[in-house]
N, C-alpha and C positions, 0 to 999 in steps of 0.2 A: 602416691598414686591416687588418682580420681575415685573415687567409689561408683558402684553400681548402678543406683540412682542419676549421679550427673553424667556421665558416660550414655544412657538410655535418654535424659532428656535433651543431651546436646545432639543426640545422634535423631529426636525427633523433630528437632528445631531446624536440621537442615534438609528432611524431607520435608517439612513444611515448605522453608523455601525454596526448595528445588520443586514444587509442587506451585509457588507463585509466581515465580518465572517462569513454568510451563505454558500455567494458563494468563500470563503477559505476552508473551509470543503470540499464543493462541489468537488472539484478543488481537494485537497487533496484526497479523496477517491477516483476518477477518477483516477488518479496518482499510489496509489497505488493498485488498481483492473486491471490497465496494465501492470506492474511490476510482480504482480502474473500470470494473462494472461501468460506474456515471458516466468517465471520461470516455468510455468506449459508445453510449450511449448518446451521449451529448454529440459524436462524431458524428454518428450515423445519422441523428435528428438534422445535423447542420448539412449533409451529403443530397439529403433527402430533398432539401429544400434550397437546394442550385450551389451551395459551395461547399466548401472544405477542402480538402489537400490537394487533391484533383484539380483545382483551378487554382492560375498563377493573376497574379496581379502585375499589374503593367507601374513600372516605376519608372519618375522622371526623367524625361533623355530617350525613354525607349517608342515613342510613337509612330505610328504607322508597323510596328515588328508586329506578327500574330501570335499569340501564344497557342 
């Protein structure tokens, strides 16, 4: 049997890392909630200033159609 000692420091060893993986998550989702932020940002700057998704582009073969 383990004695008391290792039993206590294995048992603190994975609140550690269940404690770095929280704040990995943390970290990651933070990361990607600014990244949409930008892209959400960068949409509206491009909306603002006559396109973005709202306007279609006319591809080859389709001239004279209106969009």
């Amino acid at each position: 049997m383990k004695n008391r000692k290792e039993e206590e420091l294995e048992e603190e060893e994975k609140k550690e890392e269940e404690e770095e993986e929280k704040e990995e998550e943390k970290e990651e989702e933070e990361e990607e909630k600014k990244e949409e932020d930008e892209e959400e940002k960068e949409e509206e700057e491009e909306e603002e200033r006559g396109g973005g998704r709202g306007k279609e582009t006319m591809h080859v073969g389709e001239r004279g159609r209106s969009n």
